[in-house]
KOLMIZA-239417 format. One line per 4 residues: number of its first residue (from 1); for each residue x, y, z of C-alpha. Coordinates in steps of 0.05 Angstrom, whole numbers, plus 5000, padded with zeros to 4 digits. Layout:
N
NUM	X Y Z ~ ...
//
This chain:
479
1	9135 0965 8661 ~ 9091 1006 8706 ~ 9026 0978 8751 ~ 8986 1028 8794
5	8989 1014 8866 ~ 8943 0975 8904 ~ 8944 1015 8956 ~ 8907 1069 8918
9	8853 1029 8897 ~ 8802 1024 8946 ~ 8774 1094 8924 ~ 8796 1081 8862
13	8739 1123 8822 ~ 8729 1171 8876 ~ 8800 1199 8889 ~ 8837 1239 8831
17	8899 1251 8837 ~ 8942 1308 8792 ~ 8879 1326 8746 ~ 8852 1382 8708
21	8780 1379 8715 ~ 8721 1408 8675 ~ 8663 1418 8711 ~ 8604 1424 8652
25	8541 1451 8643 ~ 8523 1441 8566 ~ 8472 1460 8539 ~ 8466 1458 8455
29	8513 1464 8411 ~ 8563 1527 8414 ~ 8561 1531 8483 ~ 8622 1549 8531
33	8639 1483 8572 ~ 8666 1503 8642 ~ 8738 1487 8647 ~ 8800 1492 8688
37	8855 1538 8667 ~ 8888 1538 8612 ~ 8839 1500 8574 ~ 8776 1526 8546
41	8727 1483 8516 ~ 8662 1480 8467 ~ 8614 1434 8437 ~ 8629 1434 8361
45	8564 1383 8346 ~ 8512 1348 8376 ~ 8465 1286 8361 ~ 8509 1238 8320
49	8489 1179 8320 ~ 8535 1145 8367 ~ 8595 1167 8332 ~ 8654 1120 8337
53	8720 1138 8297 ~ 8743 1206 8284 ~ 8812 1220 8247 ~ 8835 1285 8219
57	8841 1280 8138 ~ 8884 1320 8100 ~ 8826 1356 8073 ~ 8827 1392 8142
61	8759 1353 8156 ~ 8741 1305 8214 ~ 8730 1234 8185 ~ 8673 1207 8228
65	8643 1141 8225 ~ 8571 1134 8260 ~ 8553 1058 8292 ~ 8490 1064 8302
69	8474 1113 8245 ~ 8523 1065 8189 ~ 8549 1130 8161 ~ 8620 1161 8145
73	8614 1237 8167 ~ 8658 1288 8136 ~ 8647 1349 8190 ~ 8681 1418 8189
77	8724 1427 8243 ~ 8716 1501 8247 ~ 8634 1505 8246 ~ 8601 1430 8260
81	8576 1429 8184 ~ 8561 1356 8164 ~ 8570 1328 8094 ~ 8541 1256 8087
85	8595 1207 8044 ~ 8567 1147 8044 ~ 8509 1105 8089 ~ 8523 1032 8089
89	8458 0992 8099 ~ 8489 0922 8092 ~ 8518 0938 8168 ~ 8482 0911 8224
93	8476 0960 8280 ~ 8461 0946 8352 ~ 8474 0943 8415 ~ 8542 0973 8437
97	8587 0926 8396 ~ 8553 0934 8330 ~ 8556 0971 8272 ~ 8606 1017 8233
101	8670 1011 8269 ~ 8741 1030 8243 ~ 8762 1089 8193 ~ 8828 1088 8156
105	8852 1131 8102 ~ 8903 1111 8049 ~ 8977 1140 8063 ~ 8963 1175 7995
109	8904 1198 8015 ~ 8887 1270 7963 ~ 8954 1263 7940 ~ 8963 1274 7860
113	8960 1220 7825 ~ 8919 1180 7885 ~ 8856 1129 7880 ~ 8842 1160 7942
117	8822 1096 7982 ~ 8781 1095 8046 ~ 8773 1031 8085 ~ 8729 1017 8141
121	8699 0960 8189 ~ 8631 0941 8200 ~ 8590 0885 8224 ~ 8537 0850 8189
125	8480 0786 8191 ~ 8497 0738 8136 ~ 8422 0723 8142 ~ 8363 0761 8163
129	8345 0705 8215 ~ 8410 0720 8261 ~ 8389 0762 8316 ~ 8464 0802 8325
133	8526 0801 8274 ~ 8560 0737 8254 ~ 8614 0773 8204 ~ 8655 0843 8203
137	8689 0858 8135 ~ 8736 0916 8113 ~ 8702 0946 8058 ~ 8749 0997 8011
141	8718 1054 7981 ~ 8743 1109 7930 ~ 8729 1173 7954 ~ 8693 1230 7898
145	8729 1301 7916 ~ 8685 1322 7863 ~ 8616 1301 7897 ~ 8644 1287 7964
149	8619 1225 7968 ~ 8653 1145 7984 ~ 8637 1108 7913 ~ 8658 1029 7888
153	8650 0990 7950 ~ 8704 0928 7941 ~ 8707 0879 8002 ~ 8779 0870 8008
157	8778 0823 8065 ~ 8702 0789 8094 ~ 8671 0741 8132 ~ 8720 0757 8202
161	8679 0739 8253 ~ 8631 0773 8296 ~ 8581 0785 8343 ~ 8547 0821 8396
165	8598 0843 8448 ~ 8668 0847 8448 ~ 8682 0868 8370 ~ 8744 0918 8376
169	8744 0939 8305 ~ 8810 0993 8299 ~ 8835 1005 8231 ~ 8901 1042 8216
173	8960 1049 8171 ~ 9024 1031 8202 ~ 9089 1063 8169 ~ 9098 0999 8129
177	9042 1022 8089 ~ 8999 0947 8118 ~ 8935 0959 8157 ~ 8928 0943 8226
181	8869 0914 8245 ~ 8850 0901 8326 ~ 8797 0843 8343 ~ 8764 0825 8412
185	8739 0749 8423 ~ 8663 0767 8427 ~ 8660 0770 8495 ~ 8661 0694 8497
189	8670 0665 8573 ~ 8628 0728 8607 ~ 8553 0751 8605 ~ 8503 0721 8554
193	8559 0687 8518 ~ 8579 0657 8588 ~ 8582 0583 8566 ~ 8619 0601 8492
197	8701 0583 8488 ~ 8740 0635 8494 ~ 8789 0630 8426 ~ 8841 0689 8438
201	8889 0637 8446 ~ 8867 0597 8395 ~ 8917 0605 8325 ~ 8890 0582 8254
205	8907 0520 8221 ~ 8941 0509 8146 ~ 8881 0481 8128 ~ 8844 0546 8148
209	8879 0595 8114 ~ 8888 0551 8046 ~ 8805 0554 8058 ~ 8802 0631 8074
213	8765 0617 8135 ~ 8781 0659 8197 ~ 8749 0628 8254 ~ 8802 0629 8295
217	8822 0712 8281 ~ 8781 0725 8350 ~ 8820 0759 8397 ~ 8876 0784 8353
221	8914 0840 8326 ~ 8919 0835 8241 ~ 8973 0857 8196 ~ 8941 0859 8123
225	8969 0888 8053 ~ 8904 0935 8029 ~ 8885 0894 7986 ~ 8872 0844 8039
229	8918 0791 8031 ~ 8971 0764 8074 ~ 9031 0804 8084 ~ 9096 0759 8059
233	9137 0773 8118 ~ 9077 0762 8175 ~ 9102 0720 8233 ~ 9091 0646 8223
237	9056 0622 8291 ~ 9056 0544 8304 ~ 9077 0537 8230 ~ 9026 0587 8195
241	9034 0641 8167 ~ 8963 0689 8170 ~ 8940 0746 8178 ~ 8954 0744 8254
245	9007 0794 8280 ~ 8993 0794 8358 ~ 8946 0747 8396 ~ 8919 0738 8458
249	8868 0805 8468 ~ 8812 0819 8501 ~ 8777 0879 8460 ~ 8830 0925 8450
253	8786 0982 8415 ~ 8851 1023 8409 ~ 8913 1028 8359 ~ 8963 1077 8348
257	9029 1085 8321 ~ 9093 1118 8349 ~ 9143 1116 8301 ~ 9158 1042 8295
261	9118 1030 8350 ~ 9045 1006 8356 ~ 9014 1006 8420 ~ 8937 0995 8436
265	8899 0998 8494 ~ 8854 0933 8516 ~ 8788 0929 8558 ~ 8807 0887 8623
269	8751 0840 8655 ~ 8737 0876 8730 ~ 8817 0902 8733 ~ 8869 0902 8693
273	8858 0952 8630 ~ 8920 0941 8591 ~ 8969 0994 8546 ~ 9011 0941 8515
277	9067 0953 8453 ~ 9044 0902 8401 ~ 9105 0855 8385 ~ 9104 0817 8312
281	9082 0747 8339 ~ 9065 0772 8413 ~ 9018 0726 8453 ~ 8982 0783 8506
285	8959 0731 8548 ~ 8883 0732 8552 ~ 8836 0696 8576 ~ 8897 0660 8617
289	8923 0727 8639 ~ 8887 0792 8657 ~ 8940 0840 8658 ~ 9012 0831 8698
293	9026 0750 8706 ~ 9019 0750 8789 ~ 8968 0716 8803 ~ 8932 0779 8829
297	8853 0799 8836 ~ 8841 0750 8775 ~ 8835 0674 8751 ~ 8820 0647 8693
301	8748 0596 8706 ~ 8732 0556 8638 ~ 8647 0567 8635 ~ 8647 0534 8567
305	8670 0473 8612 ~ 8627 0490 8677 ~ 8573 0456 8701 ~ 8499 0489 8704
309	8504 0494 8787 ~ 8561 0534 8789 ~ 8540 0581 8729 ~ 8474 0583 8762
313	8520 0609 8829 ~ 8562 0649 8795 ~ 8557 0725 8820 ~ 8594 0779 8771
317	8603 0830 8827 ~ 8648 0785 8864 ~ 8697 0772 8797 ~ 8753 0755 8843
321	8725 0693 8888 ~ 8744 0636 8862 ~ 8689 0603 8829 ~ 8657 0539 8860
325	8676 0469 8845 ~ 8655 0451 8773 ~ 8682 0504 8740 ~ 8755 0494 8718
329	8807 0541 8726 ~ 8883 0565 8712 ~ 8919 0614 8753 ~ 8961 0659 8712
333	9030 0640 8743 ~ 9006 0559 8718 ~ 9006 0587 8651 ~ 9069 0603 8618
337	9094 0609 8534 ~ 9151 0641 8514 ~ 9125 0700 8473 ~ 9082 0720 8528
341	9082 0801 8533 ~ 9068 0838 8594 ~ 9027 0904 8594 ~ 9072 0962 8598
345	9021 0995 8642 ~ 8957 0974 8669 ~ 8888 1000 8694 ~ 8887 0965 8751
349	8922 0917 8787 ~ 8900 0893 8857 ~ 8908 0846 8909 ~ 8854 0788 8910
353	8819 0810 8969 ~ 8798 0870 8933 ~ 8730 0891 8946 ~ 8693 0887 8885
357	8622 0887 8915 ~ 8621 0950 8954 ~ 8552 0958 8986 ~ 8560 1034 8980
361	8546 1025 8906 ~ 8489 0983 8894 ~ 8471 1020 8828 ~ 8514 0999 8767
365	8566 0976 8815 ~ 8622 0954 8760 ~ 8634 1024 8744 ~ 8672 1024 8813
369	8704 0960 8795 ~ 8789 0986 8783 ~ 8783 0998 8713 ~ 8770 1058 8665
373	8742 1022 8599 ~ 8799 1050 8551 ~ 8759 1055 8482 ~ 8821 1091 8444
377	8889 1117 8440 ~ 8931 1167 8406 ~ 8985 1200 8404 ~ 9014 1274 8428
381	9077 1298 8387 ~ 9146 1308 8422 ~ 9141 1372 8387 ~ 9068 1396 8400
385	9056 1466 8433 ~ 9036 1435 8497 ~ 9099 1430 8535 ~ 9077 1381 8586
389	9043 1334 8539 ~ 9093 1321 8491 ~ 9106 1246 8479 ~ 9050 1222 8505
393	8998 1180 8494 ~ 8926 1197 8501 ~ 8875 1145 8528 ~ 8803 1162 8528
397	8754 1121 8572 ~ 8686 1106 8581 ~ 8669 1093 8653 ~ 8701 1150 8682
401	8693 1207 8620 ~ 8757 1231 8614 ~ 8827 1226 8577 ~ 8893 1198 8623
405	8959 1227 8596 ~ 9013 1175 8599 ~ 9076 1197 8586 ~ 9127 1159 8541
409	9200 1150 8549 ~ 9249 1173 8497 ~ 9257 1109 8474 ~ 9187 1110 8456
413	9177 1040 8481 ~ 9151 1052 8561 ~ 9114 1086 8601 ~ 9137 1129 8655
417	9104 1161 8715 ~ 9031 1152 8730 ~ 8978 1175 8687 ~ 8951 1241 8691
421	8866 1252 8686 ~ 8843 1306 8646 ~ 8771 1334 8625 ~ 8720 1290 8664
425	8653 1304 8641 ~ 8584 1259 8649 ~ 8602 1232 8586 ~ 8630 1167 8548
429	8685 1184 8511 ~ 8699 1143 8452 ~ 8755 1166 8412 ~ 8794 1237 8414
433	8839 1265 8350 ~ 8894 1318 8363 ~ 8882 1375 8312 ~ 8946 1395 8275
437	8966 1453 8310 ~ 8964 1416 8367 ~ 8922 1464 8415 ~ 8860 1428 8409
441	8836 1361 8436 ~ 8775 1339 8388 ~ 8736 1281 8430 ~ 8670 1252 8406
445	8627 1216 8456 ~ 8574 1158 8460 ~ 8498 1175 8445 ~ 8487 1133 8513
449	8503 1086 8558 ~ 8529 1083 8649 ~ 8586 1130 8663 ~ 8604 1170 8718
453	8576 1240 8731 ~ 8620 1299 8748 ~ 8612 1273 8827 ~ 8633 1212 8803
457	8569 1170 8822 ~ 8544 1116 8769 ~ 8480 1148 8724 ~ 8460 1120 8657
461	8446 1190 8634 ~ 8505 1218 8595 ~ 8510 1289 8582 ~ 8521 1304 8510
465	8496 1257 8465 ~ 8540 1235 8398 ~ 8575 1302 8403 ~ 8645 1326 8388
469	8678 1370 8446 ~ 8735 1417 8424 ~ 8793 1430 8487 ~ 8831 1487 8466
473	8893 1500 8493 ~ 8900 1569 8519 ~ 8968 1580 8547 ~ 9034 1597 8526
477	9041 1546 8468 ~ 9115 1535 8444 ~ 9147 1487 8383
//
């Protein structure tokens, strides 16, 4: 298990250590983007509307689902062309939480013989009076070769619940042939939903599951056959077997599988971004534990349980402080269960004197809090023609607009070394897809929202808006 040093962390966001930069001047779409040797990159397409997954099919077409724009893109990797499949108008989109999430297609996928099933998330009002999303569901479609469109809609599993913040949403195939599905808890015990309970811990009942009602799936990881039942060999957590596979997340907006392996990658509070290998029947800690269990730069206070003085005190640029009497608390080290799993690396972890309120950055000061907002994960073959990327993982972030390399032992279980920064831009970066000949890095990014500029100083202005960047490797590639 690895843990940056704490040492390092005071210029956390400023300091780079090890990285290949780009430093960008775009323009439209087409244009060269500025970058350090041997890279070379381009802007395939612009104006998406915030585009959020992006897989490669096996029709040699980028998959693209849009959350604001509750579309599924099919868009030529070669020229930017866009072919509509389907809008979905039931999906409520808004904020940055909302809207078409997750992309998966079937193993089978084009394959003779195939129904040629396409399943995504999305959120949605059960009633027009709800002002955000109460529900997501995982909707399967049948994809048309003939027409290119997404046809016979069946909701194979509904009613999960949702909201405005805090939604995750990842869908993917593991090599079992079950779907993986990754939850956040709403963002319950922070912000506007200060004074909500935070139910990442919480498992379902018997009674729940006998009543398909999956209240308590906030804050997990699911395992679920495709036609959205529950797996027969699922773990059976305080006597129930569910659809639950890990528990205990934050919003971990990332899955991906190596081999056997599933990792994801987990939005911290104000430290403590987690990579974590999902473990059938893990328990990842959260809200209890923010990262490593050491009592460091975090403690769990209840607000659900706190009373209106000390939320009306409470100060989220000072995370760390222990809040003041009335609100009740659990340091991680007072927490303990048996199935508890550790991050295998985390994003950051630091001492609880930490500065968190640095008067140096009075505009949007929690993008210099010590963590990157990881939004997704994948995977670089052991085999790809990169030499120095192979086995890796690939973690784009949102804060800092850029993707950290972290290489993976050859057990494929750990992480070794430190990560490794590469392409920062003035851009979110949501999701990235390694194209099959593995010289080019295909990463879409957010129509808006804070990041870091290419000095690294907060703006709300990001660069390219819902576009897809192509990094082409230029070097000596080798198999």
């Amino acid at each position: 298990m690895k843990r940056f040093s704490s040492t390092a962390l005071a210029a956390l966001l400023l300091i780079v250590c090890t990285v290949v930069y780009i430093s960008v001047a775009f323009a439209s779409v087409g244009d060269l983007v500025r970058t350090s040797e041997p890279f070379a990159g381009t802007v395939l397409v612009e104006g998406l509307d915030a585009p959020w997954e992006m897989i490669w099919g096996p029709d040699n077409k980028l998959w693209v689902t849009e959350r604001m724009g509750k579309r599924i893109l099919r868009i030529d990797p070669e020229n930017g062309s866009i072919k509509d499949t389907v809008r979905i108008e039931e999906a409520h989109a808004a904020g940055g939480h909302e809207g078409v999430l997750g992309l998966a297609l079937a193993p089978d996928f084009l394959k003779p013989g195939s129904e040629n099933h396409v399943y995504t998330v999305y959120t949605y009002k059960s009633t027009p009076s709800k002002t955000s999303s109460d529900y997501k569901k995982i909707v399967r479609f049948r994809y048309d070769p003939e027409n290119e469109t997404l046809i016979e809609p069946v909701a194979i599993l509904d009613r999960i619940p949702a909201g405005n913040d805090h939604n995750a949403g990842r869908i993917v195939f593991g090599p079992d042939k079950k779907l993986y599905l990754s939850l956040g808890e709403l963002g319950h015990n922070q912000g506007d939903n200060m004074t909500l309970p935070n139910e990442a811990q919480r498992l379902p009942t018997a009674g729940e599951i006998l009543g398909k009602d999956w209240s308590a799936y906030v804050g997990k990881v699911l395992r679920i056959n495709p036609d959205g039942s529950i797996p027969h060999d699922n773990p059976v957590l305080d006597g129930v077997k569910s659809h639950v596979f890990t528990y205990g997340h934050r919003n971990p907006q990332g899955l991906v599988f190596v081999g056997a392996h599933l990792f994801s990658c987990e939005h911290g509070p104000s430290t403590d971004d987690e990579i974590n290998r999902l473990e059938v029947g893990g328990n990842y800690g959260w809200p209890i534990v923010a990262g490593f269990r050491d009592d460091q730069g975090y403690i769990f206070a209840d607000w659900s349980k706190a009373t209106k003085d000390a939320i009306d005190a409470y100060d989220p640029n000072q995370p760390n402080i222990v809040p003041a009497e009335g609100v009740p608390t659990i340091r991680e080290t007072e927490w303990n269960a048996p199935n508890f799993k550790p991050p295998v690396k985390t994003f950051y972890t630091v001492p609880d004197d930490y500065n968190f309120k640095d008067s140096r950055f009075e505009k949007l000061p929690y993008l210099f809090w010590p963590t990157i907002a990881p939004s997704s994960i994948v995977y670089y073959p052991s085999d790809g023609a990169i030499a120095a990327w192979r086995n890796s993982l690939l973690v784009t972030t949102l804060k800092t607009g850029q993707i950290y390399k972290l290489k993976l032992n050859e057990d494929g279980k750990t992480v070794q070394g430190d990560a490794i920064a590469y392409f920062h831009t003035g851009n979110r970066y949501r999701v990235a897809v390694v194209a099959p000949d593995t010289k080019s890095i295909f990463v879409a990014t957010d129509k808006s929202g804070n990041v870091l500029d290419r000095n690294f100083m907060p703006t709300d202005k990001v660069e390219n808006s819902g576009a897809i960047i192509v990094f082409k490797y230029m070097g000596t590639a080798t198999r």
